[in-house]
N, C-alpha and C positions, 0 to 999 in steps of 0.2 A: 471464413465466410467470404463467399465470393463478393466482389466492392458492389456488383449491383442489386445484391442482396441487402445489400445494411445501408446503401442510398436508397431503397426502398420502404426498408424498415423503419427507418428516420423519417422519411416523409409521412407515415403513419400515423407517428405520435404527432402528441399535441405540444401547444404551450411553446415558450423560447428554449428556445436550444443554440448551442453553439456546437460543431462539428468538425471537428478536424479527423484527419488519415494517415496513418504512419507509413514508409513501408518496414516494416517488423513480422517476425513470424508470432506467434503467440504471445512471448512474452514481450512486454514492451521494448523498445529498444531507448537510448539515451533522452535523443529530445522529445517524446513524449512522457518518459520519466517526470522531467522537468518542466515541462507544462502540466501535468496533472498535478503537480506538486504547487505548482504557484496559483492551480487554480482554485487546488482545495486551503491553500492559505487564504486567498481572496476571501471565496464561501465560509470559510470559518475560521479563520484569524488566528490561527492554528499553525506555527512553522515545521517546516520540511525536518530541522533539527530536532525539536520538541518530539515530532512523530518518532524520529527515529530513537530514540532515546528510549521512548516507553516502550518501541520495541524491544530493546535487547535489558530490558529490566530483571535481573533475579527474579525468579518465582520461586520459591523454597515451601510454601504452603504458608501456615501458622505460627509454625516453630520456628524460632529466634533461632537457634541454634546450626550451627553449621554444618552441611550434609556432610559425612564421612565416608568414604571410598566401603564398601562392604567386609574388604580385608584387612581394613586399617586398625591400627593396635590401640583401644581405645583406655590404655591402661595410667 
């Protein structure tokens, strides 16, 4: 989005806001990482670590049981 697109789109909304601008292409780049991480700690009390965690959580469904490769000798 071009910057005078989304300084205009910012001045639209309502309410407080705080704004900052990276230069990054799409995906974030390092120190915006790191500010949105400490800001959504602030907001919710929530750490960076914690988040990451439950990211990378097993999901296996229901079953207790350990997934098994499809070819695996289950004998």
């Amino acid at each position: 989005m071009p910057l005078q697109d989304a300084k205009d789109y910012i001045a639209m909304s309502s309410g407080p806001k705080t704004v900052q601008f990276y230069d990054a292409d799409h995906a974030l780049n390092a120190k915006a990482g790191v500010d949105r991480d400490e800001f959504l700690h602030k907001k919710t009390q929530v750490s960076a670590l914690t988040r990451l965690i439950a990211t990378f959580q097993p999901c296996h469904g229901t079953s207790s049981e350990t997934p098994q490769h499809p070819g695996a000798n289950t004998d």
